[in-house]
N, C-alpha and C positions, 0 to 999 in steps of 0.2 A: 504494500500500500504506500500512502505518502511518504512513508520514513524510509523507502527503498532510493527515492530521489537524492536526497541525499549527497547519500554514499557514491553516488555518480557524477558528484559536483554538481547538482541541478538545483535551482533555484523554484519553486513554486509559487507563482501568484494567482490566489484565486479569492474574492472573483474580481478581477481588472479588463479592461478591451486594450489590444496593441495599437496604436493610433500608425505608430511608421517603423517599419526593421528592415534595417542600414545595416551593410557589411560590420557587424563590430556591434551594433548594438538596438535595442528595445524600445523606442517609448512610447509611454503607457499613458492614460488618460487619465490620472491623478498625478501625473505630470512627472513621475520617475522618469529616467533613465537609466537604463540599464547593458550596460557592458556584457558581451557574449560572443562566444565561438559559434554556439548554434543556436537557434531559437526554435523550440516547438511551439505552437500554435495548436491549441484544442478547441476553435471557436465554435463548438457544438452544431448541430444541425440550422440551417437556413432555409427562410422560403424560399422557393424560384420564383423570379422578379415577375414570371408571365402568369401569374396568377394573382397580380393586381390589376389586372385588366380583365381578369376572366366573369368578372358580374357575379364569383363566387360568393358569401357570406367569410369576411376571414377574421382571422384574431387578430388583436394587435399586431403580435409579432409577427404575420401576413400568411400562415398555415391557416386550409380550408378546415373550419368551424362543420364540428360531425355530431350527430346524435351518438346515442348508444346502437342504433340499427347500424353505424358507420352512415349515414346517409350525407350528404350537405342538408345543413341547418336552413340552407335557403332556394337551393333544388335538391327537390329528394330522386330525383330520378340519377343522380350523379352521388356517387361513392367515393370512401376515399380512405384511405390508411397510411401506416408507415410514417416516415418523414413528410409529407406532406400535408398531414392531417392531424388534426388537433379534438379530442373528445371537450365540447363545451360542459357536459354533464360529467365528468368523470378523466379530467387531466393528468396526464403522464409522462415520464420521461420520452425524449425519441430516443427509440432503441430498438434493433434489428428483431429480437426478442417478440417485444410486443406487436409486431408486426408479423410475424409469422404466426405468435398462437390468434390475431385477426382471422388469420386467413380461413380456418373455417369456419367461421362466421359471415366473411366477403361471399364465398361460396354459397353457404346457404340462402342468404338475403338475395344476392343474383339470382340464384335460381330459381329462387320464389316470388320474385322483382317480374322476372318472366312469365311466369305460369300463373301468376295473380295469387298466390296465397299469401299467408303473413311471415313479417321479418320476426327475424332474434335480434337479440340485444344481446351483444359482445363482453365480454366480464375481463377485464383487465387482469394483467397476472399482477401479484402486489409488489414483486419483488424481480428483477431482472439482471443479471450479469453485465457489468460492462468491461473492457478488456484496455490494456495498454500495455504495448509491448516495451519494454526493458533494451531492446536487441541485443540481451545476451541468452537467448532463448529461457527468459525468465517474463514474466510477464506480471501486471498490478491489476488488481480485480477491485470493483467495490457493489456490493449490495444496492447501494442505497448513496443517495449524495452525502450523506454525514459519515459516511466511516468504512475501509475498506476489510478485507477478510484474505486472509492467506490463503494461495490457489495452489492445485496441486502440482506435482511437479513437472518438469517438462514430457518423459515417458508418456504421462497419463494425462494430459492435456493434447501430445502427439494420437497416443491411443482414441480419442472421443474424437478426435480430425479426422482422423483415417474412418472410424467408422460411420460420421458424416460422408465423407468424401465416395464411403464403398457402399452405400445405400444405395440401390441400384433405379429406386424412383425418380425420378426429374422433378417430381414435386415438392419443394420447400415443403409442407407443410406434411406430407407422408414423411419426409425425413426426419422433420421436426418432431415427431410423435414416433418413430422407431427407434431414433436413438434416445427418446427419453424412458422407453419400454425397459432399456436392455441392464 
């Protein structure tokens, strides 16, 4: 977790915006500067700019505004998940995670969007994995934005990749749900 940075010479600042990064250096919109060999940048998910123009209903931060059917809050005929979509009833982080356990819910509601029966309503998972690589094949995990948790080690982090990778369905969301079987 955060005390891994560290020990790699890294400095964390959170939460600040980078304003400009100069060969050499950082600065920050509380008006640091900051001296550096390399800068990481984590500036979290963004809307795409062409969905200010799309007459969608969006949030502030310009993600299309979703019921719990996943619908738009201002055309229901138009769906939406993942990074681009924003739960008004039920807010979340964006995460690859939550997007996938979506997707049978997007499914079902499609299908039944089609054939005129009724929607579901999506149920958030409470808690979701997010990942940062170390690049020394060590990697930083945290639950939750207040505090992270020791990940296992690389073998068994290699092991759940490959059995991702060796799922032999092409669907996110079958993979999603076999390798959480195993």
């Amino acid at each position: 977790h955060a005390q891994a940075l560290p020990k790699r010479r890294a400095t964390t600042l959170l939460p600040d915006e980078a304003l400009e990064v100069t060969q050499g250096h950082v600065r920050l919109a509380r008006g640091a500067r900051l001296a550096c060999d390399a800068a990481l940048l984590a500036p979290g998910p963004g809307a795409p700019a062409w969905l200010r123009d799309s007459g969608l209903s969006l949030t502030a931060a310009g993600f299309v505004s979703t019921r719990g059917s996943l619908q738009s809050a201002s055309h229901p005929e138009v769906f939406a998940v993942g990074d681009l979509a924003t739960r008004i009833d039920m807010p979340h982080p964006k995460n690859g995670a939550h997007a996938l356990h979506a997707a049978p819910t997007l499914e079902r509601n499609l299908r039944a969007t089609l054939e005129g029966g009724g929607l579901s309503h999506e149920r958030p998972q409470a808690l979701a994995l997010s990942l940062l690589s170390c690049g020394d094949r060590r990697a930083i995990g945290a639950w939750r934005p207040s505090g992270g948790v020791r990940l296992p080690d690389h073998a068994t982090r290699e092991r759940i990749y490959r059995t991702w990778r060796g799922i032999d369905d092409p669907s996110p969301r079958v993979r999603y749900f076999r390798l959480h079987q195993e």
